[in-house]
N, C-alpha and C positions, 0 to 999 in steps of 0.2 A: 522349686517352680516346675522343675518336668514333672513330680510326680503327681501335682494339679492334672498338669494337662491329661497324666493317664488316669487319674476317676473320672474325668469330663470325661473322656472315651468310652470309659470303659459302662458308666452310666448311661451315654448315647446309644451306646449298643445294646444295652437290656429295654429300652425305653421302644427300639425298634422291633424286639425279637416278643417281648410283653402286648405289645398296644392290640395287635391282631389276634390273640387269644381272651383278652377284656371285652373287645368288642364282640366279640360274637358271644361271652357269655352274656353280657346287658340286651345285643338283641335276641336272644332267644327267649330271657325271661320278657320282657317286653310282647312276642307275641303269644306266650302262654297269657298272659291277662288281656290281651286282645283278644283270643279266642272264646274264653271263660265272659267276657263282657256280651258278647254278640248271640251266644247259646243262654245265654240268661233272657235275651230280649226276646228271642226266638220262643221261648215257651210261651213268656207275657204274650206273644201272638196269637200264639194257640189257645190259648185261654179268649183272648179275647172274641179270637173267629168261632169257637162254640159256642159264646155266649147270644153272638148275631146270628147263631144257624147255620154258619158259613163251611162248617163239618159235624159231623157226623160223633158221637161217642167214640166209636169203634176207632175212626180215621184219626182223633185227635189221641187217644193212648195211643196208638201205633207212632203217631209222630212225636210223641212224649218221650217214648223211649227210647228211639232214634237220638234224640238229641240228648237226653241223659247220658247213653253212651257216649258220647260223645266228649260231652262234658268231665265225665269221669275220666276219660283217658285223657284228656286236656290238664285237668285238677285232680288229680288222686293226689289225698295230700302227704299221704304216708312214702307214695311213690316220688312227688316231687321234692320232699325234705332229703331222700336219700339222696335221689339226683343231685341237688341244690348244694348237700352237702360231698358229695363226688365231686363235683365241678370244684367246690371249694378246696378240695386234699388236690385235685389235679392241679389249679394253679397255684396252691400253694408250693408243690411241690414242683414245679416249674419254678417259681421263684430261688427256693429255695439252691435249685441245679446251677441257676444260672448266675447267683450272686455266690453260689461253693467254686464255680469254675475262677471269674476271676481275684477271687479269693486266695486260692490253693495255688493258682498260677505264679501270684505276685509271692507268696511264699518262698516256691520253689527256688523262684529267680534269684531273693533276697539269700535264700540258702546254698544257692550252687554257683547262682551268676556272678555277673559284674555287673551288679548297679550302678558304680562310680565308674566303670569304662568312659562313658561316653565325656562325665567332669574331665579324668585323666585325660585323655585322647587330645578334649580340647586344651586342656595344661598344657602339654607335652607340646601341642603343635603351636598355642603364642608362645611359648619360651624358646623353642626352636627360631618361631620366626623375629622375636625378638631376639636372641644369639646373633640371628644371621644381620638383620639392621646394625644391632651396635659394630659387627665388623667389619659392615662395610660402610658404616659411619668413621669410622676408626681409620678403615684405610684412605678413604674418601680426605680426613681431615691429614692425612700424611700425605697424600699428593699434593693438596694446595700448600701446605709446608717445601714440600718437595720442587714445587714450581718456583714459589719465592726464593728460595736459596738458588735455584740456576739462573733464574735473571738478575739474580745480585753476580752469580757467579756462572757462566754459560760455557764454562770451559773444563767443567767436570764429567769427565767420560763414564765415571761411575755412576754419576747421580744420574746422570740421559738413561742409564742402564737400567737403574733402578727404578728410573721412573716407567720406562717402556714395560717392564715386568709389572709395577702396580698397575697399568692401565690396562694391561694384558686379562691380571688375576681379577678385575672386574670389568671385562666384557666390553673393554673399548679399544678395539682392536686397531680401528682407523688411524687414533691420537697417537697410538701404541707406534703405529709406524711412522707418524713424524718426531718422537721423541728419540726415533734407535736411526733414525737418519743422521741427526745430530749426535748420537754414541758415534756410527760409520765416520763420519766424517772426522770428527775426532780422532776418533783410532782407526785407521781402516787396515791394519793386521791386524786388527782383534776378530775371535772366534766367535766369542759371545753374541754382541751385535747383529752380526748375517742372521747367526741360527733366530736369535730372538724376533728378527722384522718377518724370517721367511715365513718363520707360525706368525705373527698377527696376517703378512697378507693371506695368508690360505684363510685364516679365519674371517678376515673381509670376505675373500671368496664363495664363503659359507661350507669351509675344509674341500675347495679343488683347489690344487696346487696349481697355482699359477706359471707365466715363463718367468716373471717374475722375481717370484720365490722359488720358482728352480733355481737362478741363476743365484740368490745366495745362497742355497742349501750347498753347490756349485764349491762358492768360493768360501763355505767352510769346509768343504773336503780337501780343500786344498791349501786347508792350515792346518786341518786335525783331520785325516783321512777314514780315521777307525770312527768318526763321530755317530753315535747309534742313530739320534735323532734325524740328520742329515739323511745317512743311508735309506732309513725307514722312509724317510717321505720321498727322497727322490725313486724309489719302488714303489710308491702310489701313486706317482705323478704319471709314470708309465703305463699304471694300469687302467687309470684315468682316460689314457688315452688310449687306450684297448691293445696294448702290450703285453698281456698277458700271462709269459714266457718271460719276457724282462722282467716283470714285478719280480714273479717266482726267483729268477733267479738271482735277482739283486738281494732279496729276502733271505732267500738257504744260505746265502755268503755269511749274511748280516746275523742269521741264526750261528751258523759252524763256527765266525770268529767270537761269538758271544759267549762271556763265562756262566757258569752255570745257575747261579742266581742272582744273573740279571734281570732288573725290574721287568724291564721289557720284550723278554724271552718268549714270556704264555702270549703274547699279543699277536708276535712274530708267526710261532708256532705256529697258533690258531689260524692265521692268514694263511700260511702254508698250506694247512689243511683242508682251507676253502678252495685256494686253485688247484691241488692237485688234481682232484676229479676233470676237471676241464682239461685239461692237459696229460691224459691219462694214465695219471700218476697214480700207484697205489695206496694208500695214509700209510702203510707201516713203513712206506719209502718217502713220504712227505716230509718227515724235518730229518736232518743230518742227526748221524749215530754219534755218541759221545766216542774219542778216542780212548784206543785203549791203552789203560794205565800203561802197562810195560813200554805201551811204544815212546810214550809221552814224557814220562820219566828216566828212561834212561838211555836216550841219547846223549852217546857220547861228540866227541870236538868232527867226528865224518858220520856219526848217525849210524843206528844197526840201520841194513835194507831190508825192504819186508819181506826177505826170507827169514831174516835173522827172527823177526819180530811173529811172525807167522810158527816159526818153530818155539817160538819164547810161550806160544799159548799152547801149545799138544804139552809143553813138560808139567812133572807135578811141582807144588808149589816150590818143594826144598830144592828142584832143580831150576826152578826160577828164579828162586833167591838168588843160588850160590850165581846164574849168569849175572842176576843185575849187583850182585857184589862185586863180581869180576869190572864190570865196566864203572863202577863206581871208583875201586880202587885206580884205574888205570887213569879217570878223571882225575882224581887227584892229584896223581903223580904229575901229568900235564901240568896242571894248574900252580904246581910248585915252582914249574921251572917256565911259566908264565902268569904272572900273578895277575897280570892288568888285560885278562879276559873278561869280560864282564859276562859275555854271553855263557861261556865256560863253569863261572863261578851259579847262573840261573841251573844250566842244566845240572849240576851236583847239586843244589839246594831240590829240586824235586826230585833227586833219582833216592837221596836221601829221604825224602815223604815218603817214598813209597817203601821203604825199608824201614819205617817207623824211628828216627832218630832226630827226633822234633831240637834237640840242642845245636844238631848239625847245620839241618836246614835255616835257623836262623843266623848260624855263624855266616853261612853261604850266601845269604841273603845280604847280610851286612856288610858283606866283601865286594860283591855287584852290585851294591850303592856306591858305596866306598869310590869303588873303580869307575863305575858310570854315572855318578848324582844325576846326570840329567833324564835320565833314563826311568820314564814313568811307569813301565811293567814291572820294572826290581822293585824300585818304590811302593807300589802298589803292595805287592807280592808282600815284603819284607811287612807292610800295614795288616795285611790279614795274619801274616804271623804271628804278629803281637797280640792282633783282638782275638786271636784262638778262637776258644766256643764260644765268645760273648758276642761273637756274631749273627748267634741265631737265637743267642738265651736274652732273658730277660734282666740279667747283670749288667751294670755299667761298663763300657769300655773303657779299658786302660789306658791312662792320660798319656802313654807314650805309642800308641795305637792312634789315636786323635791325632796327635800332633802327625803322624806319618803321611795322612789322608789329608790335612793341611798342608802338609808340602808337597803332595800332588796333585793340589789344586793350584797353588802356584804355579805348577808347569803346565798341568791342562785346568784351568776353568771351569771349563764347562762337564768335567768328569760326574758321568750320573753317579757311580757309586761313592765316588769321595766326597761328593755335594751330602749324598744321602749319610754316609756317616758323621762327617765334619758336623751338621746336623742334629745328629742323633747326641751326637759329643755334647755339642751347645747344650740342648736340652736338657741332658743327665747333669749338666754342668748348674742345669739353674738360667742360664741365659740364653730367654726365650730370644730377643731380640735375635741373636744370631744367628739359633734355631731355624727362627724363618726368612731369612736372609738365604742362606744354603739350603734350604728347601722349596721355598721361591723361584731359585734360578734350576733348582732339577726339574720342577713344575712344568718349566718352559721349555722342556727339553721331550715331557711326556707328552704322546697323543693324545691329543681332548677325546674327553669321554672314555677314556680306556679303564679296565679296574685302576691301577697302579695311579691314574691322577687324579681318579672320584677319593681311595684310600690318602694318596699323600694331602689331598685340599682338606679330607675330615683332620686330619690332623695337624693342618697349619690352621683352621679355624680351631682347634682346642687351644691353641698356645694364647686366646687371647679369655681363656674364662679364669 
């Protein structure tokens, strides 16, 4: 059907560039036989006025030949066939250009273009928007599921949770907040809840942080203090309010206590890097420096001082080693004759990383579980041990790697990165269900519109093709 409509153009357009070279050759031939007509009649005159006397011999060939000329140059007929037949090479060969161009053109296109872009484009864009209908037909038909099962049952703190999350991840932010009212009140030491109403009401607010949603972001920090989410917004609430100095420095906290590939780092960072100018901060001073390994690693049970640590970077490497083997050893020895140091048992698991003895570090690790189970940094720790590379590869994580980041969600919830693996787990596992369940509640934890919750929302809409 388009390619109708481009001969009908492409015909309109010769019909328009043609009409005013036809017409002017019809009227020119037209006043060639006009002229030939009236110089015919014109001699008949002369003939007739010599016949009445009316001129003279003489007068009448002079005006004979007058108009002969005339004649001739009007009808020369050898002159006019060439003519006739010039006009005819000229508009044929106008024809000829102008039906070669869109000719050669549509060729070109057929051979270089995308004819079928514009089929595809529109493929791509109903299937897309049909994708996005069925999933939120899909989730749509799980809230009214989700509604009937709490008015049979209104005393499920999870399903209030769940439900607030699904009315969250389709843009009803309002409902979202009477739904986590009734989580609150349910549970009201739970972490989830706060964090989840403080984002719908900012999103009522259309993202200003309200006093509000201050006040639960508030009293998630004061169940879960490290909470990213929580931190991040109560730094935009400040700057909100033209704090400027506070944002900033709530932010570089939020940046320096954050591990290195956290989701939410580049967002931080990047805020950083917009106030430091106003605050006449310089960017390569804008986010916090990573610590440096030697300091990090290997503190011992009183810590080197930064002298120690400061001298530990002028040495060469085999003089670095042999220090942080020194303080390794003398860790140990501690740790013998104190086994139920938890913290103890952390800092010989990284002082061993940094001496490359990857068997050591998970011993160490499973010792400060061991001794502290309740303790979610060993946990954590001991989790990324297990999933090694398959943290950043494209290999499945090891089922006892999953299982770790599952039990550090049991002690925190709302853990971005254990949500994100626990997750990931589900998924490699085949069950998508859970998948988006633990990806759902990290969802609610990301800033709207940030890359990291455009990316994780593309991929909790794949779990349903």
């Amino acid at each position: 059907m388009i390619w109708l409509g481009f001969v009908l153009l492409a015909l309109l357009a010769l019909a328009f560039l043609l009409w005013p070279l036809l017409r002017t050759h019809r009227q020119g031939a037209g006043r060639k036989a006009h002229d030939i007509t009236v110089y015919k009649a014109q001699l008949n005159e002369i003939g007739e006025e010599l016949a009445r006397g009316a001129l003279s011999e003489s007068e009448a060939h002079a005006a004979r030949l007058e108009i002969q000329r005339r004649l001739l140059r009007a009808d020369a007929a050898s002159e006019g066939a060439r003519t006739a037949a010039s006009d005819r090479s000229v508009i044929s060969g106008f024809i000829a250009v102008l039906l070669l161009v869109p000719v050669l053109g549509g060729g070109l296109y057929l051979a270089l273009g995308r004819p079928d872009a514009a089929q595809l484009d529109l493929a791509q864009t109903q299937a897309s928007a049909a994708q996005d209908a069925k999933l939120r037909a899909e989730t749509e038909r799980l809230i009214v599921q989700l509604r009937e099962r709490l008015a049979a049952d209104p005393n499920r703190t999870d399903g209030w949770l769940l439900l607030g999350r699904s009315l969250l991840a389709t843009d009803r932010p309002a409902e979202a907040v009477a739904a986590l009212d009734r989580a609150i009140a349910l549970q009201p030491d739970g972490v989830e809840g706060y964090a989840l109403r403080a984002e719908a009401q900012t999103m009522v607010a259309d993202g200003s942080v309200t006093q509000a949603a201050q006040r639960d972001f508030l009293a998630v920090l004061e169940r879960e203090p490290q909470h990213p989410g929580a931190r991040y917004y109560l730094g935009l609430a400040r700057l909100q309010e033209g704090d400027t100095r506070g944002a900033y420095d709530d932010w570089y906290a939020l940046a320096a206590d954050s591990p290195a590939d956290a989701p939410w780092l580049d967002l931080v960072h990047s805020r950083l890097r917009e106030l430091a100018p106003r605050l006449g901060i310089g960017l390569a001073q804008a986010v916090p420096a990573p610590k440096p390994a030697v300091e990090a690693a290997t503190r011992d049970a009183s810590g080197p001082s930064r002298e120690q640590v400061d001298a530990a970077q002028q040495m060469s490497a085999e003089d670095r080693n042999a220090m942080v083997r020194g303080m390794v050893d003398r860790l140990a020895e501690r740790l013998k004759e104190n086994p139920n140091d938890a913290e103890g048992w952390l800092r010989l698991a990284r002082a061993r990383e940094v001496l490359g003895e990857t068997d050591a570090v998970r011993e160490a690790l499973r010792r400060a579980v061991a001794v502290a189970p309740e303790r979610v940094d060993a946990r954590l720790a001991l989790a990324f041990n297990l999933a090694g590379p398959t943290v950043t590869s494209r290999d499945s994580l090891p089922a006892e790697a999953v299982a770790e980041f599952g039990k550090v969600l049991e002690q925190a919830p709302s853990h971005p990165q254990a949500l994100w693996f626990v997750g990931r787990g589900a998924y490699e596992a085949g069950d998508k269900a859970a998948a988006a369940v633990a990806w759902n509640r990290l969802l609610a934890q990301l800033p709207p519109g940030s890359p990291e919750a455009k990316e994780l929302s593309e991929r909790l809409a794949s779990l349903s093709r």
